[in-house]
PDB file with SEQRES, HELIX, SHEET and CRYST1 records, atoms N, CA, C and O in Angstrom:
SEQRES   1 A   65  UNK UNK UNK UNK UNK UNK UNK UNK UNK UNK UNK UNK UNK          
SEQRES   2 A   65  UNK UNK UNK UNK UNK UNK UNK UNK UNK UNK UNK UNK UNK          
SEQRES   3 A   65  UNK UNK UNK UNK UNK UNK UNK UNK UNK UNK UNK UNK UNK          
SEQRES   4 A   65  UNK UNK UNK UNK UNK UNK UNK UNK UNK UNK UNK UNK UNK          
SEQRES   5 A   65  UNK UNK UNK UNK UNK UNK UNK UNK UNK UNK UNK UNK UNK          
HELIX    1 AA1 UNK A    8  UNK A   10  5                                   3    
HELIX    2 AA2 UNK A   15  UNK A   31  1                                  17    
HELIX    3 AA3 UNK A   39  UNK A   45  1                                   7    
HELIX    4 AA4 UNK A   50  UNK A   58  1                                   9    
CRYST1    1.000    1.000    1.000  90.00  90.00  90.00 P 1           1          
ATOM      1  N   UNK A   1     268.571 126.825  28.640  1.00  0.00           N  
ATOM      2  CA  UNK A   1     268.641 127.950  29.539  1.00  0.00           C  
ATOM      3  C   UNK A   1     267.667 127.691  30.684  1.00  0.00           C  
ATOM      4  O   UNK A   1     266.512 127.402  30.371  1.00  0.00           O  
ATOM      5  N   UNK A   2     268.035 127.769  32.120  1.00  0.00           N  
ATOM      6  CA  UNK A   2     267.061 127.202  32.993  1.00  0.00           C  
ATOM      7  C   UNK A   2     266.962 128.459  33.720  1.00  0.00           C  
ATOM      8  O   UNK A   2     266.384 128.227  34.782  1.00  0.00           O  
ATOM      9  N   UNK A   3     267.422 130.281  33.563  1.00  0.00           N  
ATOM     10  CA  UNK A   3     267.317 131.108  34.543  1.00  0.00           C  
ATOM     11  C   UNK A   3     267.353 132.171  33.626  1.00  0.00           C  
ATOM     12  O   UNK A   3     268.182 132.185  32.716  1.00  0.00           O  
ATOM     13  N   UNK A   4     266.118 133.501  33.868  1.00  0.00           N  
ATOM     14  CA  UNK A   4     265.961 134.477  33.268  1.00  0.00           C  
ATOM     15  C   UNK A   4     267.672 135.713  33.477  1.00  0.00           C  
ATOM     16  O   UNK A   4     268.349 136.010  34.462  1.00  0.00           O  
ATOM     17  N   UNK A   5     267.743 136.026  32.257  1.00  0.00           N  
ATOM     18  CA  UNK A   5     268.490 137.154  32.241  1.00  0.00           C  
ATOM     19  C   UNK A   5     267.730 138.457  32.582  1.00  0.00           C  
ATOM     20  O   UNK A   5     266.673 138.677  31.991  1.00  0.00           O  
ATOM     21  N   UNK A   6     268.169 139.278  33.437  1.00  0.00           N  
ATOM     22  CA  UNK A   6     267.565 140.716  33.426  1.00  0.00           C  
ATOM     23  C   UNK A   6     268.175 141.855  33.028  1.00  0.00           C  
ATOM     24  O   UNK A   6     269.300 141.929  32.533  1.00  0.00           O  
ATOM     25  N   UNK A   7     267.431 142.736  33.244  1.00  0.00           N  
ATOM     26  CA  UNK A   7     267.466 144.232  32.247  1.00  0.00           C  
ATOM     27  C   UNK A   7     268.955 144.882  32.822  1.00  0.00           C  
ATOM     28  O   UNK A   7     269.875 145.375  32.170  1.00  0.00           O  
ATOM     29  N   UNK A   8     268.811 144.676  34.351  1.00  0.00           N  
ATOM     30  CA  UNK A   8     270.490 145.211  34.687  1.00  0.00           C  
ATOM     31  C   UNK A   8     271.296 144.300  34.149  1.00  0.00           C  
ATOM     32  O   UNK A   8     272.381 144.826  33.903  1.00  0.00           O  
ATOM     33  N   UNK A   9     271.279 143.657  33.979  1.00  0.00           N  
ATOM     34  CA  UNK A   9     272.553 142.331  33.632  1.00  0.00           C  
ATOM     35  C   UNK A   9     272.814 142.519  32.118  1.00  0.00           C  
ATOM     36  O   UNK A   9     273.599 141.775  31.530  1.00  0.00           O  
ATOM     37  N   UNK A  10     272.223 143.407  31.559  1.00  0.00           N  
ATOM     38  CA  UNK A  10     272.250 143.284  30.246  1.00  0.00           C  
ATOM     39  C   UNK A  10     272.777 144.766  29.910  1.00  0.00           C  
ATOM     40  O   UNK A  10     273.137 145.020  28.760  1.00  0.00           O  
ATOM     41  N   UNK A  11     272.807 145.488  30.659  1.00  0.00           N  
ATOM     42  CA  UNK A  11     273.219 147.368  30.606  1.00  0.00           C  
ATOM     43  C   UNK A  11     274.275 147.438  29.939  1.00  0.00           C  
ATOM     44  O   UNK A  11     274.309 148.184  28.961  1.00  0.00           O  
ATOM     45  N   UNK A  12     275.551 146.564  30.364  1.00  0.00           N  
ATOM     46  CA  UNK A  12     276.957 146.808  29.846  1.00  0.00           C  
ATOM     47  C   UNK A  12     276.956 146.629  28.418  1.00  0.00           C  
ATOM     48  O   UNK A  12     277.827 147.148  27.720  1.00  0.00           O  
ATOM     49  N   UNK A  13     276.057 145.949  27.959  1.00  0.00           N  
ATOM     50  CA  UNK A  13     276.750 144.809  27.063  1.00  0.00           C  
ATOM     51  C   UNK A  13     275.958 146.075  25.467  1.00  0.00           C  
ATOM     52  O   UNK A  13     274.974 146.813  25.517  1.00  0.00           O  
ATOM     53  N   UNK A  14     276.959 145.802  24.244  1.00  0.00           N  
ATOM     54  CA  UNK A  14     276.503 146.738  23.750  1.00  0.00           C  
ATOM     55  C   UNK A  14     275.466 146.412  22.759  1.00  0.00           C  
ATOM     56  O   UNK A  14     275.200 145.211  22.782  1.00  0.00           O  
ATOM     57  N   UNK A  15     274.847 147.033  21.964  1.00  0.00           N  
ATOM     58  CA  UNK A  15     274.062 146.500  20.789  1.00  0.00           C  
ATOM     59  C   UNK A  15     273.924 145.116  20.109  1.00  0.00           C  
ATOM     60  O   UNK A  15     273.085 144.232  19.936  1.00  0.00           O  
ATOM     61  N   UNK A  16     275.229 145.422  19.815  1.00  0.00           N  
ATOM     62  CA  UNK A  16     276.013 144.635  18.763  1.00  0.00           C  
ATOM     63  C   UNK A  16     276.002 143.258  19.647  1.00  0.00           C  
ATOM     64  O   UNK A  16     275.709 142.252  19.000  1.00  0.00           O  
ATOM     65  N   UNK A  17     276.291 143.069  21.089  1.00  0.00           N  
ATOM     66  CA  UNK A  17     276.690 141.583  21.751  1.00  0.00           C  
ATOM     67  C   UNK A  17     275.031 141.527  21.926  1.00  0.00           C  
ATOM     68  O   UNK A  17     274.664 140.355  21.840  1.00  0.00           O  
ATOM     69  N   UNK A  18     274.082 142.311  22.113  1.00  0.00           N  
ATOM     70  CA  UNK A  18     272.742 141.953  22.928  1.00  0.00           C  
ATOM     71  C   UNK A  18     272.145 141.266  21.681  1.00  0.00           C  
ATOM     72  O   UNK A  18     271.519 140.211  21.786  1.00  0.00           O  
ATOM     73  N   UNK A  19     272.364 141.925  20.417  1.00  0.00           N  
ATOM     74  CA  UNK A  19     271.614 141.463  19.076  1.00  0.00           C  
ATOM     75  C   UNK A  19     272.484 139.945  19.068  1.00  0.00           C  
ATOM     76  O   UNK A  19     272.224 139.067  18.245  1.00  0.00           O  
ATOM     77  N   UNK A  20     273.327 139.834  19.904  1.00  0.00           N  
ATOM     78  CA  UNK A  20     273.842 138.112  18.989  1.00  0.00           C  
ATOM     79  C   UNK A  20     273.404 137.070  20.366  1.00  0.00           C  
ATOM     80  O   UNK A  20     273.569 135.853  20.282  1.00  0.00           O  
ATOM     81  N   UNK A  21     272.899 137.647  21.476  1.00  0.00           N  
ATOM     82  CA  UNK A  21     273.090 137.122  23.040  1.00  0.00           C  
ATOM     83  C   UNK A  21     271.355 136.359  22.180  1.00  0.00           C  
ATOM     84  O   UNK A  21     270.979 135.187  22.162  1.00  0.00           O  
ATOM     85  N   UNK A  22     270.585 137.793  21.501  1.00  0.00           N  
ATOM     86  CA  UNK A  22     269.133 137.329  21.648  1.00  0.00           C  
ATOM     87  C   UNK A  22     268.900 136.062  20.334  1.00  0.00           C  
ATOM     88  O   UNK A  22     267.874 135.393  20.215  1.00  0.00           O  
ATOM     89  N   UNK A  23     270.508 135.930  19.158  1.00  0.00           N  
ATOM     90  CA  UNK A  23     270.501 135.424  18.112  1.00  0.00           C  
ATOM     91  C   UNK A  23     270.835 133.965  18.546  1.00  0.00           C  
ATOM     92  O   UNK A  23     270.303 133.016  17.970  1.00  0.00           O  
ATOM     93  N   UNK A  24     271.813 133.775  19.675  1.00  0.00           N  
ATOM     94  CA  UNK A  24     272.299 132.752  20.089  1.00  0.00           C  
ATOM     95  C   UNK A  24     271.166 132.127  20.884  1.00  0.00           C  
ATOM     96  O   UNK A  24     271.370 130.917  20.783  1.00  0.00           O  
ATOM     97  N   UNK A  25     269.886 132.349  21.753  1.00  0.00           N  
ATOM     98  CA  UNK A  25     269.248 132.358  22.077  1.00  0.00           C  
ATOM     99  C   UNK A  25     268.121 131.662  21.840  1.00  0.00           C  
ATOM    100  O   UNK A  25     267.687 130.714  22.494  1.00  0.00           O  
ATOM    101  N   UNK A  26     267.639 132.192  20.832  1.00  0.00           N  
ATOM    102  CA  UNK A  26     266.875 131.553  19.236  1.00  0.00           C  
ATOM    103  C   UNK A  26     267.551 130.501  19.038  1.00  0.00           C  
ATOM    104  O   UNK A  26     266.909 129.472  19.247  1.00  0.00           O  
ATOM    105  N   UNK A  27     268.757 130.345  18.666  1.00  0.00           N  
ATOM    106  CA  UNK A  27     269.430 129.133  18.259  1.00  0.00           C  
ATOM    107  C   UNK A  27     269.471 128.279  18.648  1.00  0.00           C  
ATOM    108  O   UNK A  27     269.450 127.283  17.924  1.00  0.00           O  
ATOM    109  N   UNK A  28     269.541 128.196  19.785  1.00  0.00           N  
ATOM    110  CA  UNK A  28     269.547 127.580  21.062  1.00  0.00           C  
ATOM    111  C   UNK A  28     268.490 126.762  20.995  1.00  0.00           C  
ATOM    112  O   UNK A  28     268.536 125.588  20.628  1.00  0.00           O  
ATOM    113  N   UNK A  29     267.267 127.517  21.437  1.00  0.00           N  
ATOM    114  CA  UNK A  29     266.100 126.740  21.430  1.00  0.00           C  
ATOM    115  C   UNK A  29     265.529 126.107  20.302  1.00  0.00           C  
ATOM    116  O   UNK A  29     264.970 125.011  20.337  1.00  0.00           O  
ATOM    117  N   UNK A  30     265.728 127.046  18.978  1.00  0.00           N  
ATOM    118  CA  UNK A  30     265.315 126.106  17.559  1.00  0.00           C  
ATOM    119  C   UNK A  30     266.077 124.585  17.593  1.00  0.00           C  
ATOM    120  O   UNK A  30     265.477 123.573  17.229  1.00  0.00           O  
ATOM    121  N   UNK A  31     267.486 124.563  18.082  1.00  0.00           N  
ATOM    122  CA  UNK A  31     268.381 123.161  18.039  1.00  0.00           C  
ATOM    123  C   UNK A  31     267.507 122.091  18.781  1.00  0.00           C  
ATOM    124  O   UNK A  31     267.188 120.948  18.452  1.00  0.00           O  
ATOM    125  N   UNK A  32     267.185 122.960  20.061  1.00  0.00           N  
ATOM    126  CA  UNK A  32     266.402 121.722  20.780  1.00  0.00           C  
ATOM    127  C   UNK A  32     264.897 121.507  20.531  1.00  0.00           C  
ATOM    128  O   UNK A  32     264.052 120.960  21.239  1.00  0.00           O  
ATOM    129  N   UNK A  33     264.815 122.016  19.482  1.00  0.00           N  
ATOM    130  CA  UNK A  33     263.315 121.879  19.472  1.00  0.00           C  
ATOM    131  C   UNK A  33     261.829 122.425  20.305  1.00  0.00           C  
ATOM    132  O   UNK A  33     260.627 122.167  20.261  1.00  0.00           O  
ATOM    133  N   UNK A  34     262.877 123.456  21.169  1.00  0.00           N  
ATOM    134  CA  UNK A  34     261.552 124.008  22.485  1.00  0.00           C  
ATOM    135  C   UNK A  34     261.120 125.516  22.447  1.00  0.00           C  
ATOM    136  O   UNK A  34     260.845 126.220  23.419  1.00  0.00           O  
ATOM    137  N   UNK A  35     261.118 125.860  21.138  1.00  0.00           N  
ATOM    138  CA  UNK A  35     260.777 127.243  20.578  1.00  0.00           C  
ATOM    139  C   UNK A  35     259.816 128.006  21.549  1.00  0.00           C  
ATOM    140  O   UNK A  35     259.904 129.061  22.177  1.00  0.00           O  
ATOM    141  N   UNK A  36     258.891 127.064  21.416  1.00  0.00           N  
ATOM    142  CA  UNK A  36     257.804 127.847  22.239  1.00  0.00           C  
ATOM    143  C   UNK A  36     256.959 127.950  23.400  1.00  0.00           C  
ATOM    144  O   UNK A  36     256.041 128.661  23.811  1.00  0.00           O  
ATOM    145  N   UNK A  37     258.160 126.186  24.046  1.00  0.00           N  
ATOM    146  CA  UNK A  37     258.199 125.738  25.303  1.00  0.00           C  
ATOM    147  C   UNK A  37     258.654 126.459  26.660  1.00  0.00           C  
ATOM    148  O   UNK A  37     258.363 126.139  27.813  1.00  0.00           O  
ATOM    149  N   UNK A  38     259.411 127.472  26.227  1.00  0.00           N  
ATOM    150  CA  UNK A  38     259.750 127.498  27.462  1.00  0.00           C  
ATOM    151  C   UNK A  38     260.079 128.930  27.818  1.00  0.00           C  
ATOM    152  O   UNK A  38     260.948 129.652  27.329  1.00  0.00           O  
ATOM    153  N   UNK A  39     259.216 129.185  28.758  1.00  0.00           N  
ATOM    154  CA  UNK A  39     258.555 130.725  29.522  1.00  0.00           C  
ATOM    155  C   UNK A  39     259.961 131.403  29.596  1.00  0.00           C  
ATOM    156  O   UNK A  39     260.068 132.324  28.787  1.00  0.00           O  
ATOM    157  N   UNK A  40     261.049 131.179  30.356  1.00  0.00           N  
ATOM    158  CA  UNK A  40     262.274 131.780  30.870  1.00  0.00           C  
ATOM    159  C   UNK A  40     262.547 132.321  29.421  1.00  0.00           C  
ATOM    160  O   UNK A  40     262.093 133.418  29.095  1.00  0.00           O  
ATOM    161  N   UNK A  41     263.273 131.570  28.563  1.00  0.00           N  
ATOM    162  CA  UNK A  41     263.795 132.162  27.575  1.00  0.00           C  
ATOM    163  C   UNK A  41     263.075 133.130  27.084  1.00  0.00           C  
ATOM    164  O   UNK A  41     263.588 134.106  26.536  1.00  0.00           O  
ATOM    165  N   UNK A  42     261.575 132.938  27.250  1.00  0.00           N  
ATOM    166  CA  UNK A  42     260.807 134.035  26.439  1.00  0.00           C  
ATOM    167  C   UNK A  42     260.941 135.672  27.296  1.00  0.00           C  
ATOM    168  O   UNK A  42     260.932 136.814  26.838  1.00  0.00           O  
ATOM    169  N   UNK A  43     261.077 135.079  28.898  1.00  0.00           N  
ATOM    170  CA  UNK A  43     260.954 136.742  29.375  1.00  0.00           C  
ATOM    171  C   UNK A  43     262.545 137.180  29.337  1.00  0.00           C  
ATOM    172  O   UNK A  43     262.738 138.395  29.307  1.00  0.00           O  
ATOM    173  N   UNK A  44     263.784 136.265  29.336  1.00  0.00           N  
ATOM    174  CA  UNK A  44     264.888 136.502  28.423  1.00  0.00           C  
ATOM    175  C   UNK A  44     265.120 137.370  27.774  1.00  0.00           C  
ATOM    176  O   UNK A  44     265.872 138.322  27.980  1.00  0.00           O  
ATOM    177  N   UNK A  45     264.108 136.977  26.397  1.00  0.00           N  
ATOM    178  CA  UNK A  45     263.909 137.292  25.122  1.00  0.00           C  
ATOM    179  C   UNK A  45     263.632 138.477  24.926  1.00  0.00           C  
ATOM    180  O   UNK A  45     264.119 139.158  24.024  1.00  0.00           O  
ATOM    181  N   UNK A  46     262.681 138.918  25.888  1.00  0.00           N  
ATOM    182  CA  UNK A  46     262.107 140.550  26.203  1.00  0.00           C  
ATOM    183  C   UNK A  46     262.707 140.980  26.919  1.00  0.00           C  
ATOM    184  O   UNK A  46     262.384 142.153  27.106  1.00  0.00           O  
ATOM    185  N   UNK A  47     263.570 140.633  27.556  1.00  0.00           N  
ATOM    186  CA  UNK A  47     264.530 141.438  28.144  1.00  0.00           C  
ATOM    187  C   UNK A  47     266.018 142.085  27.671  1.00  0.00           C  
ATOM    188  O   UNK A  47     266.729 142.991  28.107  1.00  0.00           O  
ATOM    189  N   UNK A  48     266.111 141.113  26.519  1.00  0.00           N  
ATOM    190  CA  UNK A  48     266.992 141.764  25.446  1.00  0.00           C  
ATOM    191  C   UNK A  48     266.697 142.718  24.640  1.00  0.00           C  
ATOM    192  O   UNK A  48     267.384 143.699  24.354  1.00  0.00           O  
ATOM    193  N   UNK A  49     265.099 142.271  24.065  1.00  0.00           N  
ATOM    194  CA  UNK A  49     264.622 143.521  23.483  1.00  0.00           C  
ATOM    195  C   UNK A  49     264.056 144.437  23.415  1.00  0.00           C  
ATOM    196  O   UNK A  49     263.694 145.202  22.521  1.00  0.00           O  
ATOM    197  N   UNK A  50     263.903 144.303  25.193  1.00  0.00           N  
ATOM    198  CA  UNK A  50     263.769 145.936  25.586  1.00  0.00           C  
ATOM    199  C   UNK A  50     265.353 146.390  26.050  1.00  0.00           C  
ATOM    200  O   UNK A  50     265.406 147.599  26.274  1.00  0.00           O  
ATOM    201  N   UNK A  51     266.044 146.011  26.152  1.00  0.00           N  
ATOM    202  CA  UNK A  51     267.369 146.507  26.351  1.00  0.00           C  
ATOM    203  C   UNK A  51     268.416 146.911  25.332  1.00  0.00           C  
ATOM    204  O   UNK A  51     269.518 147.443  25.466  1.00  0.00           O  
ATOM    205  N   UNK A  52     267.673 146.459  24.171  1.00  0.00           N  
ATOM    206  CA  UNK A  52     268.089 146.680  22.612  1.00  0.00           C  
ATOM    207  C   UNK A  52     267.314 148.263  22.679  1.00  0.00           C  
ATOM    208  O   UNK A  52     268.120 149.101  23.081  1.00  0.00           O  
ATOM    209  N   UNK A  53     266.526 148.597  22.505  1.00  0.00           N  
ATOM    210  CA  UNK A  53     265.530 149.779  22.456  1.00  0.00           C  
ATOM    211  C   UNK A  53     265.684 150.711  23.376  1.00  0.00           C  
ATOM    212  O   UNK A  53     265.559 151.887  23.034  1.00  0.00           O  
ATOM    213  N   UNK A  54     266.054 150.305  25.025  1.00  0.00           N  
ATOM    214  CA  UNK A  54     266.862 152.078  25.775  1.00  0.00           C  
ATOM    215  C   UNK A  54     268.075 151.701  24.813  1.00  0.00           C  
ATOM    216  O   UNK A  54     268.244 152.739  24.172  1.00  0.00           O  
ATOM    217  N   UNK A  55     268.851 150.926  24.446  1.00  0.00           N  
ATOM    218  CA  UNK A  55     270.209 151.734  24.024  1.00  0.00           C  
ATOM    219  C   UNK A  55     270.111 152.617  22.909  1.00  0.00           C  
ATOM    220  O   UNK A  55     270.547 153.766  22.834  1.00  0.00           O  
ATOM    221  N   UNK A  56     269.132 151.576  21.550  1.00  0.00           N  
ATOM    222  CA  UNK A  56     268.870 152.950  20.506  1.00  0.00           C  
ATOM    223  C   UNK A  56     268.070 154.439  20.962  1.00  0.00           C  
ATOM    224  O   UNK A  56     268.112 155.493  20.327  1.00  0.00           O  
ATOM    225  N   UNK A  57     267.486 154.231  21.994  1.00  0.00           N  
ATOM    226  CA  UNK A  57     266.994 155.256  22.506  1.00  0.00           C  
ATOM    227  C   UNK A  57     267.681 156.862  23.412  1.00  0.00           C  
ATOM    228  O   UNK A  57     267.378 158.031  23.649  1.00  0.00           O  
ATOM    229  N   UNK A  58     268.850 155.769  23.656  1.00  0.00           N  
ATOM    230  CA  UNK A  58     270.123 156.542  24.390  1.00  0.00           C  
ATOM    231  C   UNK A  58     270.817 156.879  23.091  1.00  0.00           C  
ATOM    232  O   UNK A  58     271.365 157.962  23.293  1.00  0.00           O  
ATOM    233  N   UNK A  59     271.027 156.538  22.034  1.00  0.00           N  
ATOM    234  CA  UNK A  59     271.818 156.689  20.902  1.00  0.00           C  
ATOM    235  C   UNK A  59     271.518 158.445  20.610  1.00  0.00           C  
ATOM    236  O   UNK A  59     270.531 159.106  20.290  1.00  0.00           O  
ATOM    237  N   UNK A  60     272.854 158.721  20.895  1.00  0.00           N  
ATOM    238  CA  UNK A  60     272.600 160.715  19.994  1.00  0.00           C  
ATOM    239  C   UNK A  60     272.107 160.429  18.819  1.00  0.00           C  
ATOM    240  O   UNK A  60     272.221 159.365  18.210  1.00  0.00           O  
ATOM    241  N   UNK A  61     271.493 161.495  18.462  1.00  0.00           N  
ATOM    242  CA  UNK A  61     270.861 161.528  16.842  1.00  0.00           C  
ATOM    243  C   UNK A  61     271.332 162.650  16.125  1.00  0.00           C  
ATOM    244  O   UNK A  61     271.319 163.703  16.763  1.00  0.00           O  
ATOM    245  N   UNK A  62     271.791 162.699  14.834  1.00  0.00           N  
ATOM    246  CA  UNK A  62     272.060 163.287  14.322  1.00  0.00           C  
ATOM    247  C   UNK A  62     271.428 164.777  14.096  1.00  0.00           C  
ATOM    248  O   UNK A  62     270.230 164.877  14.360  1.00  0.00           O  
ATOM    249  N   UNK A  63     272.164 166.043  13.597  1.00  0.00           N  
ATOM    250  CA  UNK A  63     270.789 167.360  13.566  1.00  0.00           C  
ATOM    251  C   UNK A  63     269.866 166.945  12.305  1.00  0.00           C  
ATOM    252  O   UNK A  63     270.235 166.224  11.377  1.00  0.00           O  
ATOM    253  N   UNK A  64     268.759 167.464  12.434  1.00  0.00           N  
ATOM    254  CA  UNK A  64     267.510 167.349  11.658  1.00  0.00           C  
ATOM    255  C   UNK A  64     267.296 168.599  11.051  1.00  0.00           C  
ATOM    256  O   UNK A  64     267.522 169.578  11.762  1.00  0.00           O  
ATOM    257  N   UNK A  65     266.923 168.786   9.935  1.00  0.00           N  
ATOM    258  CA  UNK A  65     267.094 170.541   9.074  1.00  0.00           C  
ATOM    259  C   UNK A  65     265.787 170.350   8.858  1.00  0.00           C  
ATOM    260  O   UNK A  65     265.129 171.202   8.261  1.00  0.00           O  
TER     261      UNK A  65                                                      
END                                                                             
């Protein structure tokens, strides 16, 4: 991956694709061996999972008794 993903670019996409975007991601870099090499993927990385967190945050919640 040579270019950060951002927080708008990531709005559409739902839970379910952001949890496999940030899984594929990981994968990615564990294959090549550059886990902890390389800055982009990492602000990437936080950019999925803060974009994971407004959506559960946008998520209705059930009533509470």
């Amino acid at each position: 991956m040579a270019y950060i993903i951002t927080l708008p670019e990531l709005e559409h996409l739902s839970e379910a694709e952001l949890n496999h975007k940030y899984n594929a991601i990981l994968n990615d870099l564990a294959r090549r061996n550059m886990a902890a090499d390389c800055s982009l993927a990492t602000v990437t990385l936080e950019n999925i999972r803060r974009a994971i967190q407004r959506k559960r945050a946008l998520k209705p919640r059930g009533p509470r008794f």
